[in-house]
N, C-alpha and C positions, 0 to 999 in steps of 0.2 A: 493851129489849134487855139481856140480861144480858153479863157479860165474866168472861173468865178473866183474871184477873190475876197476870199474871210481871213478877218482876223481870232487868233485863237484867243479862246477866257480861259479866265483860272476860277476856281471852285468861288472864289469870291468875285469873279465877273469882271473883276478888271482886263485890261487888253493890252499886254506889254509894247506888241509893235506899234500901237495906235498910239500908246503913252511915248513913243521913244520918239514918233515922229511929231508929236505936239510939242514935246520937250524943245526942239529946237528952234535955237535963238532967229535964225537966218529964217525970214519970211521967204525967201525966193527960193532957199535949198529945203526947203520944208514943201515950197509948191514944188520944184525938181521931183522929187522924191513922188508925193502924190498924182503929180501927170505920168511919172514913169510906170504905177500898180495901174491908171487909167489903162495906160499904152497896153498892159498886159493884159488886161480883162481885154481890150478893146483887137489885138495883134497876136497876143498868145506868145510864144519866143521869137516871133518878129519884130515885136517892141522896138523900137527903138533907144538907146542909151542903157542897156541891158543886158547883163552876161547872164547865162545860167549853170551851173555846174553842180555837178550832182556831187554830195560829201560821203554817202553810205547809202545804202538801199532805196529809202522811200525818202530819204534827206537830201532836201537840194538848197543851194543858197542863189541867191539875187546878189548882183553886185551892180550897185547902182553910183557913176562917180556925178559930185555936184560940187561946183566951184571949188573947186581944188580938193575937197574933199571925198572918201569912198565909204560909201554907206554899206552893210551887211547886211542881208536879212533871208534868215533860213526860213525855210519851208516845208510843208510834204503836201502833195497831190493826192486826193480823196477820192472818192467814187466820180464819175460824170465833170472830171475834170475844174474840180474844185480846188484852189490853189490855200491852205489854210497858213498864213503869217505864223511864225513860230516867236523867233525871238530876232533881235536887232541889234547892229551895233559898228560903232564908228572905228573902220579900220586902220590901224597904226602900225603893225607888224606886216612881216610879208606874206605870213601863213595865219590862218585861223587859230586865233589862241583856244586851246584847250579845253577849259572854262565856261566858251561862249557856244563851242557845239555840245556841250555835255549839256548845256541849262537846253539848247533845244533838243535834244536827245528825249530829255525828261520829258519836255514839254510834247515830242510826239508819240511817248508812251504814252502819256493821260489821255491824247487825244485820241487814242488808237484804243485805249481801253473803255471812252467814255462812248465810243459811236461801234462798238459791239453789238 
C-alpha cells in the first residue's frame, strides 16, 4: 500500500516535522530521513529502513535509524491512504517518552477536528 505523505500545520501554518527535519545539522542523515518518507510514498510499509508501529488507534510512529542515530516520527493515516506527519523527535530513551506522544495526540486531535 502506497501513501501520500503530508505534513501536518498548525493554525499558524508552520509544519513541525518539516521544521524538525530541516533543523538537522548532518546533511546526509537529514537526506536518510527524506529518502526514507520518499521510500514510503513510493513502497508503502515495504519501505525500506522503516519500522511501523502503531502507539493507540489512529496513532502510529516511523522509526527511522541514520548514522547511529533513531529518529521518531508519529503519524495518523487519513482517508485514501494519506500518511499526515505529526510530530518528531530524536530518540534517547528505550520507550517513547510521555511528552512526545501527548504533543502528537494533540496534534491528531486538531487534525481530526479541522478535516470534519
Amino acid at each position: 500500500m502506497k501513501f501520500s505523505v503530508n505534513y501536518f500545520r498548525t493554525h499558524s501554518g508552520k509544519a513541525p516535522v518539516e521544521q524538525y527535519i530541516d533543523d538537522i545539522d548532518n546533511k546526509e542523515e537529514r537526506a536518510e530521513i527524506l529518502s526514507a518518507l520518499k521510500g514510503i510514498q513510493e513502497y508503502g510499509t515495504e519501505a525500506v529502513g522503516v519500522e511501523f508501529r502503531q502507539i493507540e488507534g489512529k496513532l502510529w510512529e516511523l522509526k527511522i535509524k541514520t548514522h547511529g542515530n533513531q529518529h521518531r516520527i508519529f503519524y495518523a493515516v487519513m482517508k485514501g491512504n494519506e500518511m499526515v506527519l505529526l510530530h518528531a523527535y530524536l530518540k534517547k530513551t528505550p520507550k517513547a517518552p510521555l511528552r512526545e506522544i501527548e504533543t502528537a495526540k494533540q496534534r491528531m486531535k486538531q487534525l481530526m477536528e479541522e478535516r470534519r
